[in-house]
C-alpha positions, -999 to +999 in steps of 0.1 A: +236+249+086+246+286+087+280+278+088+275+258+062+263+276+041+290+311+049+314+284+042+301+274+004+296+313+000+326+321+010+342+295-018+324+306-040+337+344-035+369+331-040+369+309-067+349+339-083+381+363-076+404+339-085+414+361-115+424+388-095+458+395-076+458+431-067+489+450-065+520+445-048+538+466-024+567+480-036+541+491-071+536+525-082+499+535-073+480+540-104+468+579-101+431+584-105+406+612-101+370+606-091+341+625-073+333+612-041+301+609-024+301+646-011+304+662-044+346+666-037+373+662-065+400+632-050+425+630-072+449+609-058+483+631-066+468+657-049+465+642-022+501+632-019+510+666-024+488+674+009+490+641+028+517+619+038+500+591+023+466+579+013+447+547+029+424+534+002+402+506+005+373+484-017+348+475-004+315+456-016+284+472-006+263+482+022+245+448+020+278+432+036+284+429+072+322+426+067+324+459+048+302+476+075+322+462+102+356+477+088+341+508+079+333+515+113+366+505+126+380+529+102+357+555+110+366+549+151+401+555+141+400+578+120+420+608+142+444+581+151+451+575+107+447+613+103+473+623+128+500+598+110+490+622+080+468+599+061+441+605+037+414+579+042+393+569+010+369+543+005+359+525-031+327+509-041+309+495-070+277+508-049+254+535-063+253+571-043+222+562-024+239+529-014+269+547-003+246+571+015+233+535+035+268+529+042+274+558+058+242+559+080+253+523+091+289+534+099+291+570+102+319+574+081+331+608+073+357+602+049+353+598+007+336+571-006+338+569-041+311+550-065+335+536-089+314+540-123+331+516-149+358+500-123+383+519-136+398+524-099+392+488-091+405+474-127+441+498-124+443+482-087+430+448-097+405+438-076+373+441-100+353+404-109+325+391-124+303+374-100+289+348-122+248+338-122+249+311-102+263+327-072+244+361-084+218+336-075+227+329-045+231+362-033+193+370-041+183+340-021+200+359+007+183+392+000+214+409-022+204+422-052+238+432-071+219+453-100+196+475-077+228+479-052+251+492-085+230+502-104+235+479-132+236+450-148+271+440-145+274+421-111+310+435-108+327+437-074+357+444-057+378+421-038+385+440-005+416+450-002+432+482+018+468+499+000+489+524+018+502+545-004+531+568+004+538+606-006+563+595-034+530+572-052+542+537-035+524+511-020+540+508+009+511+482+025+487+458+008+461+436+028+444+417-009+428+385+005+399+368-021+387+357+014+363+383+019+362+383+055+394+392+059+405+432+061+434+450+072+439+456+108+437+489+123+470+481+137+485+472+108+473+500+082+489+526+117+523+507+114+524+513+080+521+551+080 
C-alpha cells in the first residue's frame, strides 16, 4: 500500500511539473544575486570570477527525504567538489527557519538560498504550481506547503543540479520531474 501510494504521489509530481523543462547544457546561466541563509551576498558572477564553476541545486524542502538525502551527499563531498574549484549553492522555496531544519538534518555548510518570488527557480525553469488536490495530499502526509514557505502559493522547484562553468555555461544539467531522482556525486565531479 506504501508503494502504492509513493507511486500515485510520485505521478502526480510529475504531471504537476509537466510545464517545466529547465535549462539545457550548452545555456548561458542566468546571473542572479540573493542573500543566503548566513546573511552572505552570492551573486553568481562573482562567483565565477572566484570559482571555477558553481554547483547549484533546487531543492523542495526539509519535509522531503530525497532533498535531505542529497543534501547530505553533497555535504560528505563537499572537499572533494571544492577542490575541483566549485562553489556549492543550494535553492529553496523554504522559509529561513526551514532552511535552518535542513541544515540540522544534513549539516550542510554551504549557501542555501530562500528563493522569495522564484525568481532563481523561474530564470532556471523549474518553479510549479502544486495544484489543491495534491496540496491535499501532501497535508494528509503531514506537509504543509504554506507554513514550510511561508505562503500561500504552493510553488516548488523541480530538483534539478547545473554546473556552471567560469565563462557562465552550463556545462551539466541533471532536470528530472521525477523527484527522486538527483544528480550523482560522480557525475556533478566529472563535470568539473
Amino acid at each position: 500500500m506504501k508503494r502504492y501510494l509513493l507511486i500515485t504521489v510520485t505521478l502526480f509530481f510529475m504531471l504537476q511539473a509537466s510545464a517545466q523543462n529547465g535549462l539545457k547544457a550548452g545555456e548561458k546561466a542566468p546571473k542572479f544575486i540573493a542573500t543566503d541563509n548566513a546573511g552572505k551576498s552570492i551573486s553568481l558572477p562573482a562567483l565565477l570570477k572566484q570559482h571555477k564553476s558553481v554547483v547549484l541545486f533546487f531543492y523542495r524542502g526539509q519535509w522531503c527525504p530525497y532533498c535531505n538525502k542529497h543534501i547530505q551527499q553533497l555535504q560528505d563531498s563537499l572537499q572533494l567538489l571544492t577542490a575541483k574549484g566549485a562553489y556549492v549553492i543550494g535553492v529553496t522555496s523554504e522559509t529561513g527557519e526551514n532552511i535552518n531544519k535542513t541544515i540540522e538534518k544534513t549539516h550542510a555548510s554551504f549557501s542555501i538560498i530562500e528563493d522569495k518570488g522564484y525568481k532563481i527557480m523561474k530564470a532556471y525553469d523549474v518553479n510549479y504550481r502544486v495544484d489543491d488536490a495534491l496540496n491535499a495530499k501532501l497535508k494528509n502526509y503531514g506537509v504543509d506547503l504554506e507554513k514550510n514557505n511561508g505562503n500561500k502559493d504552493h510553488v516548488l522547484p523541480v530538483p534539478a543540479t547545473y554546473v556552471i562553468n567560469s565563462a557562465g555555461k552550463i556545462v551539466f544539467v541533471q532536470f528530472d520531474k521525477d523527484y527522486t531522482k538527483r544528480a550523482s556525486i560522480a557525475s556533478i565531479a566529472a563535470a568539473l
